[in-house]
C-alpha positions as CSV (number, residue, x, y, z in Angstrom):
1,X,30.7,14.9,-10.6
2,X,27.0,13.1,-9.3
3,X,24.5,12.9,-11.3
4,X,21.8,14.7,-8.9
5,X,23.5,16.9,-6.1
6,X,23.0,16.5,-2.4
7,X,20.3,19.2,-2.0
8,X,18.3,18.0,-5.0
9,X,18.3,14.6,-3.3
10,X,17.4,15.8,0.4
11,X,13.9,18.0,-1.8
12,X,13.5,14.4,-3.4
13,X,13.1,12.6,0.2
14,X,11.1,15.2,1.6
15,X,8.6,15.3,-1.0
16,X,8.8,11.7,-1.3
17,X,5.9,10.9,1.8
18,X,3.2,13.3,-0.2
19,X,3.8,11.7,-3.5
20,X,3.8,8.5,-1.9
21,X,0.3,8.9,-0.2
22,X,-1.8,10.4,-3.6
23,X,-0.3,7.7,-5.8
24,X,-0.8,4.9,-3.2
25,X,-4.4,6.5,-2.9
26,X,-5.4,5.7,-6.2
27,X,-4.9,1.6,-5.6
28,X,-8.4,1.9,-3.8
29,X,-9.4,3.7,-6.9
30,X,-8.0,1.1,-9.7
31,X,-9.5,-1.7,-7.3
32,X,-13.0,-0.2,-7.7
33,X,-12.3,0.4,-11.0
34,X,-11.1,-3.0,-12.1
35,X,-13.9,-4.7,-10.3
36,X,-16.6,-6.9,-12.5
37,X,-14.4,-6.4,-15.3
38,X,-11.5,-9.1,-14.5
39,X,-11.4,-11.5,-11.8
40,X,-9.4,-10.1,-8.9
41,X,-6.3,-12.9,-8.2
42,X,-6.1,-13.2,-12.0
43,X,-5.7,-9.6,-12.5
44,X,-3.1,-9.3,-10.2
45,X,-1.6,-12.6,-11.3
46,X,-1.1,-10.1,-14.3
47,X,-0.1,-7.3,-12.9
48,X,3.4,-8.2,-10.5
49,X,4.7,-10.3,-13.7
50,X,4.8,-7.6,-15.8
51,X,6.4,-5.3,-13.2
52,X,8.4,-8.2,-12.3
53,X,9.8,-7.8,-16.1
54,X,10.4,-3.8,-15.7
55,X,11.7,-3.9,-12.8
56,X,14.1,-6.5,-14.0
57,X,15.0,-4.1,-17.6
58,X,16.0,-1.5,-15.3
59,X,18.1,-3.9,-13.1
60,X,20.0,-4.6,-16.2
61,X,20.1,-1.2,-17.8
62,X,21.9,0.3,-14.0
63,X,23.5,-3.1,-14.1
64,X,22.6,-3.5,-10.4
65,X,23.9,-5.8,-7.9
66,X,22.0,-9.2,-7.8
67,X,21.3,-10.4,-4.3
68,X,22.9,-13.3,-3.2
69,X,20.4,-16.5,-2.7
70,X,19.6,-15.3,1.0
71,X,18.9,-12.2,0.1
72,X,16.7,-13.1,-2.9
73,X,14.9,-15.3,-0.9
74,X,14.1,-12.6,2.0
75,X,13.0,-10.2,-0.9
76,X,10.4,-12.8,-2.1
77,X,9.1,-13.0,1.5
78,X,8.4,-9.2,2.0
79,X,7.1,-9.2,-1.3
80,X,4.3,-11.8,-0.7
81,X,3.0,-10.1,2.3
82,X,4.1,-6.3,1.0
83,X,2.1,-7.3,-2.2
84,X,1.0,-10.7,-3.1
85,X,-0.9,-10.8,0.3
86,X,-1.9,-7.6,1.0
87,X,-3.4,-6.7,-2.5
88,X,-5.0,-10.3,-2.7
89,X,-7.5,-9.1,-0.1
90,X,-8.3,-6.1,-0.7
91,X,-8.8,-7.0,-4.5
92,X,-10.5,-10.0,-3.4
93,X,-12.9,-7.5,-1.0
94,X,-13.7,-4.7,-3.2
95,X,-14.7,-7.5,-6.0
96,X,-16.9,-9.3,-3.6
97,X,-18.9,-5.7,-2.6
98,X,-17.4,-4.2,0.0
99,X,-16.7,-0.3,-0.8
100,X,-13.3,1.3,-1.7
101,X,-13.7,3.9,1.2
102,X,-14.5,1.3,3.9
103,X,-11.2,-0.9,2.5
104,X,-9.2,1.6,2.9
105,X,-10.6,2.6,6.7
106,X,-9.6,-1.1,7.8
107,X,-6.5,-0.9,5.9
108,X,-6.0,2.1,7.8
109,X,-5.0,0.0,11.2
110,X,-1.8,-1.3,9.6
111,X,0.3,1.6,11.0
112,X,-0.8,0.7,14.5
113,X,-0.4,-2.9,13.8
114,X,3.3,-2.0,12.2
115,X,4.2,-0.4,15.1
116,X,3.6,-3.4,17.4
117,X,5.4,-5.4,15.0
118,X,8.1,-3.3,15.0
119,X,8.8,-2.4,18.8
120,X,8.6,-6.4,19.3
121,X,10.4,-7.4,15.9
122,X,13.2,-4.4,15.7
123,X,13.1,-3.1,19.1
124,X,12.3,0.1,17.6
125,X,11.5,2.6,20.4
126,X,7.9,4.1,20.1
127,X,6.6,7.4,22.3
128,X,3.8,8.2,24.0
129,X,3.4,10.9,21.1
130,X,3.3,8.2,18.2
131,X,0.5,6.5,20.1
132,X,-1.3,9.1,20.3
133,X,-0.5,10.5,17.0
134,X,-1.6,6.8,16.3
135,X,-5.0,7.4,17.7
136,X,-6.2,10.4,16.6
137,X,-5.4,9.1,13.3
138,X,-7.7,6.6,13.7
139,X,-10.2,8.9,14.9
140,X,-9.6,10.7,11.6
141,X,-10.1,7.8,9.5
142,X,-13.2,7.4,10.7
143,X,-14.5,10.7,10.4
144,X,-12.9,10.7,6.7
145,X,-15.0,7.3,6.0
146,X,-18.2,7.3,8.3
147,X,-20.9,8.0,5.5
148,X,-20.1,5.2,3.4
149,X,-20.3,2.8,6.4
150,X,-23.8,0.8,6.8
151,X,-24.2,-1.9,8.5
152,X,-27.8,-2.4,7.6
153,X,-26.6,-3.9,4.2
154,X,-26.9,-6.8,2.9
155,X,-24.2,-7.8,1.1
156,X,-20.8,-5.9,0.4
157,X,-19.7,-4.9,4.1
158,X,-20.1,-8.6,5.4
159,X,-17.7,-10.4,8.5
160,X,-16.1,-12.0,5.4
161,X,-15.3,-9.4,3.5
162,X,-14.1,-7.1,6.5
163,X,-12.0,-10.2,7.8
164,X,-10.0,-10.2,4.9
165,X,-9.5,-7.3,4.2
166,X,-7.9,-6.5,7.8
167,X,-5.7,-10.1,7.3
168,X,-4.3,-7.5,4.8
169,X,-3.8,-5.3,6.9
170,X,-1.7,-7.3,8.6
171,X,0.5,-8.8,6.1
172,X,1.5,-5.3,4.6
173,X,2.4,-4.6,8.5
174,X,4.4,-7.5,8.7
175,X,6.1,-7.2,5.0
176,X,6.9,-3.5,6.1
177,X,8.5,-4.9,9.3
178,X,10.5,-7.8,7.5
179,X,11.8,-5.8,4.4
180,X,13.3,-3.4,7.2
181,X,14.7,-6.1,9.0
182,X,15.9,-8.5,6.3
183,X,16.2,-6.8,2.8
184,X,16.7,-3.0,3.0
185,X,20.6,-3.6,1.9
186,X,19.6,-5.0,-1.1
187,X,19.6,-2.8,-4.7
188,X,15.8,-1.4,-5.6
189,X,15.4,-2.8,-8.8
190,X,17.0,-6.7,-8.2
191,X,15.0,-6.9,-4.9
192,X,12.0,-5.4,-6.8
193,X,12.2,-8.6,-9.1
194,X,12.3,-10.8,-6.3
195,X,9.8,-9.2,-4.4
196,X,7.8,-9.2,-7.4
197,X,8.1,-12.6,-7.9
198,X,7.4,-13.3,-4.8
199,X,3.8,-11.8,-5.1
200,X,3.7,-13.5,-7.9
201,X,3.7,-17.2,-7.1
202,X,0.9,-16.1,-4.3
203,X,-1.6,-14.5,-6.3
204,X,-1.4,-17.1,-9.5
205,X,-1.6,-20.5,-6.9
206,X,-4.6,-18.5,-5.2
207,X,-6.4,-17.5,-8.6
208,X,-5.6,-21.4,-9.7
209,X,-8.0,-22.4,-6.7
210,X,-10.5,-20.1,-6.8
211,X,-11.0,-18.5,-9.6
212,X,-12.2,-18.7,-13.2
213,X,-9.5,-16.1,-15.1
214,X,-12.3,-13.7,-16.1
215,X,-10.9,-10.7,-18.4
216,X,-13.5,-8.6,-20.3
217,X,-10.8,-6.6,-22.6
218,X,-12.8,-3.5,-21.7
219,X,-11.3,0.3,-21.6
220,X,-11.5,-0.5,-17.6
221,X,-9.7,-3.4,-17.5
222,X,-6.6,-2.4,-19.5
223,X,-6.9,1.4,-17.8
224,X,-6.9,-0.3,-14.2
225,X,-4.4,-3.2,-15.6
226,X,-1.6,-0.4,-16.9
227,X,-2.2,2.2,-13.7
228,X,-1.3,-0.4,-11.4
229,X,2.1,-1.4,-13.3
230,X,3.3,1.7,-14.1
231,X,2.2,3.8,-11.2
232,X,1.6,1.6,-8.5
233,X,3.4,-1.6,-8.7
234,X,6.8,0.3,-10.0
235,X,6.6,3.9,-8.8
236,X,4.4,4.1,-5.7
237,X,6.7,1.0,-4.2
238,X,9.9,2.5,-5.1
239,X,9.3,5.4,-3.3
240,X,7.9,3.2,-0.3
241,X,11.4,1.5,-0.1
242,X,13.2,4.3,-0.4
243,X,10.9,5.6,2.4
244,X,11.7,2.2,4.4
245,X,15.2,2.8,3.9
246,X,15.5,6.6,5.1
247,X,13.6,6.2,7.9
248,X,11.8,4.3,11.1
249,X,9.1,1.6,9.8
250,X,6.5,2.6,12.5
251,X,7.0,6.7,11.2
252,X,6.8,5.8,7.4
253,X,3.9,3.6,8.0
254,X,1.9,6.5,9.8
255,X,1.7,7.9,6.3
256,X,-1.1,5.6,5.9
257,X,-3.3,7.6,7.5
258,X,-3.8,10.1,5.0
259,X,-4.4,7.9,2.4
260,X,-8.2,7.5,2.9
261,X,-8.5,11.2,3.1
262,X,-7.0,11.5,-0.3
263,X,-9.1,8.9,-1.5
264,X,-12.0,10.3,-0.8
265,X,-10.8,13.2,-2.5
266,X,-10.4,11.1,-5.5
267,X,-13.6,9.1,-5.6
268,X,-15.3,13.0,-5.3
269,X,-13.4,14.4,-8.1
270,X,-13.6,10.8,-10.5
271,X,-17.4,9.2,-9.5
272,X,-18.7,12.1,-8.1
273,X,-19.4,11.0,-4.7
274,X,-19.5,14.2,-2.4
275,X,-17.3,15.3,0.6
276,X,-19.6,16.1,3.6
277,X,-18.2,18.4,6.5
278,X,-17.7,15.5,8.6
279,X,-15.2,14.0,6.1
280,X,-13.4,17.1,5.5
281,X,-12.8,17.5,9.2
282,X,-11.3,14.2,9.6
283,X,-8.9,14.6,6.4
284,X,-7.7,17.6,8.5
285,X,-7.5,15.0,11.8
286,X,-5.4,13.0,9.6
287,X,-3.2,15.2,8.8
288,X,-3.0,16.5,12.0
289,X,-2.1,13.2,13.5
290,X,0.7,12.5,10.9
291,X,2.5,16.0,11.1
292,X,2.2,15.0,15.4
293,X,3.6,11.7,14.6
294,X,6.4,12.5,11.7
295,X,8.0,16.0,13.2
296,X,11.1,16.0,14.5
297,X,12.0,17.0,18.3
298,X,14.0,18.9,18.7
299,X,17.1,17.6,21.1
């Protein structure tokens, strides 16, 4: 007799996207967080070992199947761009100044950029509606994220700063696009550990080059350190593969698009930073544009 029936598991999947989007949400928060109290690379370089490690107890607890050498190898790949990469950046970004909200606004392109990557990579098909689902989700972004954006500052929102944190962008596209295409047959928890390690080897070789290892030992630091494990780094991208795996990269990616909104939501309710009218009305664009771009039509 299975363990969890056939209707609990269809409930699971289709609550799956909203759980994925408010715990993927707080990743903007734990950067912001985490920031002037441990130097970005290093944190992280301390962050995807020790998921590595869970990821690899639960391996062995289900006694999973280990990928073969080909397949580990593809697993490290996505995982340096689905992680290593892409959370380099933005860690790197939000340390350097440049605001949570607006990080998560250029971030916010990677479901466009996914679906390029996939129509030319997979020769998935995508509609007229996705685009334009696409588009008005964009619109909503930046309705969601327009106050915090000045370009009068001095420092924090810089060419730099926004340059790398769209090269982020990008990589999470293209890890999305090559775990699809290379390493969705492969068991959750073994590919985690490869995909972990992976990020891994990227993040520690960067932080050897550039940075100084900084650690304060502060409330913040091991708050930030244990949210990203636990939450983000083990549950958030378990539910993300399992989301690869059920469905079309460019849909799952268009997910993304709430994520700012909900973040927003987040910084209000945690630092107190208000929700104007403007912002509220593009959460609702978002959500718009996702429900446009993930309904089924009917045959």
């Amino acid at each position: 007799m299975p363990i969890i029936s056939a209707k609990t598991r269809t409930a699971f999947i289709a609550a799956t996207p909203m759980i994925f989007v408010v715990l993927w949400a707080t990743g903007f928060v734990v950067a912001r967080l985490s920031a002037g109290h441990v130097a970005p690379l290093w944190f992280l370089s301390l962050r995807f070992p020790l998921a590595l490690v869970f990821m690899g107890g639960v391996a062995l607890v289900q006694k999973a199947q280990w990928p073969d050498p080909v397949q580990a190898l593809h697993a490290m790949v996505a995982g340096a761009f689905l992680h290593g990469f892409y959370l380099a950046t933005n860690y790197w970004a939000v340390a350097h100044g440049l605001p949570g909200g607006v990080a998560a606004l250029i971030v916010g392109l990677q479901p466009l950029i996914t679906a390029f990557m996939a129509s030319a990579i997979l020769g998935e098909r995508v509609s007229l509606r996705h685009w334009l689902g696409l588009l008005v989700g964009l619109i909503g972004i930046g309705l969601v994220l327009s106050p915090k954006l000045d370009l009068s500052q001095a420092e924090g929102i810089t060419p730099l700063t926004a340059g790398i944190t769209f090269l982020g962008a990008v990589s999470i596209a293209f890890g999305t696009v090559y775990q699809k295409r290379f390493a969705t047959g492969i068991d959750l928890a073994t590919g985690g550990v490869y995909q972990y390690l992976g990020a891994t080897l990227v993040v520690l070789i960067l932080a050897i080059f550039t940075e100084d290892f900084f650690f304060d030992h502060s409330v913040q630091a091991w708050t930030a350190l244990a949210w990203s494990v636990i939450v983000l780094s083990i549950i958030a991208i378990s539910l993300l593969m399992v989301m690869i795996r059920e469905g079309a990269v460019s849909r799952v990616s268009s997910l993304i698009f709430l994520v700012p909104g909900v973040a927003a939501l987040m910084t209000f309710v945690l630092f107190g930073e208000s929700l104007n009218f403007i912002q509220i009305l593009g959460m609702v664009v978002c959500a718009g544009a996702v429900l446009t771009v993930t309904r089924k039509v009917p045959n």
